[in-house]
N, C-alpha and C positions, 0 to 999 in steps of 0.2 A: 635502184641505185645505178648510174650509167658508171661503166668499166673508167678503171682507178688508169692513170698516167701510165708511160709504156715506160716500161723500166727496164733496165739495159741487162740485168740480172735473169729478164727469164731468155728459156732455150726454146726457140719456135721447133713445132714436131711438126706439123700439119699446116698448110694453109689454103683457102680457098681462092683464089685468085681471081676465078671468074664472077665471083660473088659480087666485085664491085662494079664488073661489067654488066652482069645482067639486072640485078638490081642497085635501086636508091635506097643507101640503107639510110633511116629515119634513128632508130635507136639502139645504141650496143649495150650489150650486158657480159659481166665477167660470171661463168656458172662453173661451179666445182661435177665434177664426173667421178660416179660411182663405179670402179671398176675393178678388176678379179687381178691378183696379182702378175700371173702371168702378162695381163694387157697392159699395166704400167711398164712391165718389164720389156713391153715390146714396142711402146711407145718411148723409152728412154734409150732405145736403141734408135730412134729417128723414124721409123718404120709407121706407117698411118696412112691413113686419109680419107680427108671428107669433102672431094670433091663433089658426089652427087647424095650428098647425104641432107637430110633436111631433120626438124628437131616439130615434134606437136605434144599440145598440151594435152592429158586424156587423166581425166578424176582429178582435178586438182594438184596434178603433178608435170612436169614437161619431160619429154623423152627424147633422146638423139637416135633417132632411125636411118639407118644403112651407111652408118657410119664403117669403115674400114679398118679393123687392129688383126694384123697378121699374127699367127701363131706362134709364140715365142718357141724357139728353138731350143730345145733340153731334152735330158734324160727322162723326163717328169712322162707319165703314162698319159695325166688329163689335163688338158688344156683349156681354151675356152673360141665360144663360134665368134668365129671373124665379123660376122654383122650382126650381132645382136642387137637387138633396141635396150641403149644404155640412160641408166635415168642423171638426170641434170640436176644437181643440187643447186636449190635458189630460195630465198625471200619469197614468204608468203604474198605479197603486196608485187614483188619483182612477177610471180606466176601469173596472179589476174591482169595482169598489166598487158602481158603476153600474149593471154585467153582471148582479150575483149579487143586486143590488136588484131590478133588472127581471124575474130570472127568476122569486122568487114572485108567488104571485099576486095580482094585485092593487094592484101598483106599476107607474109610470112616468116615466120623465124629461118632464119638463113645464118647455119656454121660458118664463123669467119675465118680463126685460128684455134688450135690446139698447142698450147705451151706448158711448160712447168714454168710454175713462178719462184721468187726466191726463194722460198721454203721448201722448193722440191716437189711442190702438190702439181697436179696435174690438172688444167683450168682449159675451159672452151671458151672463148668469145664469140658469142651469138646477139643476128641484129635483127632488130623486127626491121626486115624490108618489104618495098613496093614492086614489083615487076617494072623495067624498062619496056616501051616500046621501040618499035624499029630504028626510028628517025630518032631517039634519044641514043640510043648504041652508035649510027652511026656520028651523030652530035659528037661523042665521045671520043670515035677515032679520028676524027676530023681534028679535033682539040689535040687528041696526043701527037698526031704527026706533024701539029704546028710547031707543037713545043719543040718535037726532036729536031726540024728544020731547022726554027729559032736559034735553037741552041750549036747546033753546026754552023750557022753562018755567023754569030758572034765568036766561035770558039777558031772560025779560018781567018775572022778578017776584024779582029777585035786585038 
């Protein structure tokens, strides 16, 4: 199932930004995250990140690896490890999808954002993408400093 409409209700914690620089993302999926209370607790504090974190599938299940949740701060003796490999709730049908993506070559699941949605749950959007090459990244900067020109010479003399 590709991820539901963006709805103005959820709170972005996490985003990955370079994600859509370095790759072509081909397909997004909305996946629930199994996680210890303190790490919602430290994610609804804004606190996160999965800048270099990346997600693979292993038996049947898909995992978020090196993902970042800092240790919520409390009186509390136990905590939980900041980079733990956290598992990704999905669709049976949504995992082989993922599986048989990642095993050519040259695909990966790439963390997009981490939000709560309007229910409060704690949700990842994750995309099977393709690696950029050089000359496509530069394509890309090329494009956004036309747009930003663009947009300054219509907004001086428009």
């Amino acid at each position: 199932m590709a991820a539901k409409k963006e709805n103005s209700n959820n709170k972005l914690v996490a985003q990955n930004r370079r994600a859509r620089f370095d790759y072509f993302l081909l397909e997004t999926f909305e996946a629930g995250l199994a996680l210890r209370g303190t790490e919602v607790k430290s994610l609804r504090e804004g606190k996160g990140n999965i800048q270099e974190s990346y997600a693979e599938p292993k038996n049947g299940e898909v995992w978020l690896i090196n993902a970042y949740i800092p240790e919520y701060q409390s009186k509390m003796p136990f905590g939980h490890e900041e980079r733990r490999p956290r598992k990704l709730l999905l669709h049976k049908r949504e995992i082989t999808k993922m599986s048989d993506a990642v095993n050519k070559k040259g695909t990966t699941l790439v963390p997009v954002k981490i939000y709560f949605n309007d229910r409060g749950i704690a949700k990842l959007e994750l995309a099977i993408a393709e690696g950029k090459r050089k000359a496509d990244k530069r394509d890309a900067i090329k494009e956004r400093d036309w747009q930003r020109d663009k947009a300054r010479i219509l907004r001086d003399h428009g």
